[in-house]
N, C-alpha and C positions, 0 to 999 in steps of 0.2 A: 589613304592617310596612313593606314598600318604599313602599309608597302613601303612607304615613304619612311618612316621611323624606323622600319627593318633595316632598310638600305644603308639607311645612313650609321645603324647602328655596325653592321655589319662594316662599313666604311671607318668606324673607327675601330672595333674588333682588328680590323687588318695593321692602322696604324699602330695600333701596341702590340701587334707579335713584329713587327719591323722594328721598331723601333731598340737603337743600340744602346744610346745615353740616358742615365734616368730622369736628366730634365725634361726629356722629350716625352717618355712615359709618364709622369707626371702631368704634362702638360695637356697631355690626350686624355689621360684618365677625368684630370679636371673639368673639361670641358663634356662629358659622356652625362651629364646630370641637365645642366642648363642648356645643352642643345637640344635637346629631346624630352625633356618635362614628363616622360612618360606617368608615373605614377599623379603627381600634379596637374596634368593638362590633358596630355592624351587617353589613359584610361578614364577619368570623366566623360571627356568627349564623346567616347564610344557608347555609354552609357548610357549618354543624354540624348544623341544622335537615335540608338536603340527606344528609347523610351518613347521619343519624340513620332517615330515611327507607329509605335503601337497606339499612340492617340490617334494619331492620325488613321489609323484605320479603322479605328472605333469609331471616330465622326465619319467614315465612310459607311462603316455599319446601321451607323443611326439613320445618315441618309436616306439608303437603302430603304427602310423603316420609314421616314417621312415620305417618300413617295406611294409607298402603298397605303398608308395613312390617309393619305390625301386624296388618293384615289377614291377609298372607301368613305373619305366622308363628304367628297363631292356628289355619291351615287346615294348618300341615304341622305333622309328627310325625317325630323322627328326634332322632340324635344331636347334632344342632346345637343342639336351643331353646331349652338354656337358658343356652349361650353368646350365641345373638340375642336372647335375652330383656333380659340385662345389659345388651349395648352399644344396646338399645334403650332402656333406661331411661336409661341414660348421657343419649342424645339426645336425651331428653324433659326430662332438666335441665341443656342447653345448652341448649335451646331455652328456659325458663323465664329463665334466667339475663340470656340475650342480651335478650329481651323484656321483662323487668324493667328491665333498666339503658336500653338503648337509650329505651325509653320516658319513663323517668326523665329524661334526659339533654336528651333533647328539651323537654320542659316546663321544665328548667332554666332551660336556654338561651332559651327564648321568652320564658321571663320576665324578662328583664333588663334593664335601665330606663338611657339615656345618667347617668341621677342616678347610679347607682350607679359611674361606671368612675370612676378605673380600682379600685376593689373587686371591681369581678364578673371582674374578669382572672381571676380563681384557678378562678373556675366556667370559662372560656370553654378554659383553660390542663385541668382535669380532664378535661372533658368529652370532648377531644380526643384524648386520652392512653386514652380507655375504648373509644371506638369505635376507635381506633387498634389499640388490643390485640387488640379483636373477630375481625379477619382478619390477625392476624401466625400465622407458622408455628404454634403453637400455643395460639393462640387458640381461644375456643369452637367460633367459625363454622366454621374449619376442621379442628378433631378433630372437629367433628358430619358438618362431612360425607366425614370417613373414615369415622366409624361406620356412615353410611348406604351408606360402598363394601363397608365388612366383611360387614353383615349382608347384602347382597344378592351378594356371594360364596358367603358361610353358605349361602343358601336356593338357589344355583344347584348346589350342591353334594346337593340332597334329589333335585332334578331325575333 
């Protein structure tokens, strides 16, 4: 995407040092804002693309975590499992949740086109506002990973 913006900016850099007439400078110049949206469209992008990423790796984190979770509380027996079992599941659908949306959000955004602004504002304006919620005090990210401090209290407790 940056490539593509470079090129093209670069492809108009070229038209204004060519350029003899000042209608023609003008007319290149005019067009270096709305063809490249950079500040409105594409820096966002990178941003939310960027963000989008680190969630996602976080629910890959958490995974990670639910599997050995899982493991440990399929191996013990006591009066905890089937308190660990809930906040287990709990965190199997943050973790769906998180990876649905984040997902989602990311191909949104990748797909938005300088044609579109300012119309995709509302996509660049939601999308921010989702990943945003992700890791607020009570967002997914972070009640999952209380659940995964609960349960591994829980299972310290069989000890």
């Amino acid at each position: 995407m940056l490539g593509g913006v470079s090129g093209q900016l670069q492809s108009q850099a070229n038209s204004i040092d060519s350029a003899t007439l000042i209608d023609v400078l003008r007319s290149v110049i005019l067009t270096i804002g709305p063809s490249t949206r950079v500040f409105g469209l594409v820096e966002p992008m990178i941003h939310l693309a960027i963000a989008g990423g680190d969630e996602l790796k976080a629910v890959s984190y958490l995974e990670g975590q639910y599997q050995t979770l899982a493991r440990k509380i399929g191996h013990n027996e006591g009066g905890n499992v089937a308190q660990e079992t809930v906040l287990l599941q709990d965190l199997a659908a943050k973790i769906a949740t998180v990876r649905s949306t984040a997902t989602a959000d990311v191909q949104a955004v990748l797909a938005l086109t300088p044609a579109g602004y300012p119309g995709n504002k509302s996509t660049i304006l939601n999308v921010r506002a989702q990943l945003t919620q992700f890791r607020s005090p009570l967002g997914p990210l972070n009640t999952a990973a209380s659940d995964v401090n609960e349960i591994q209290t829980l299972l310290s407790q069989h000890a």
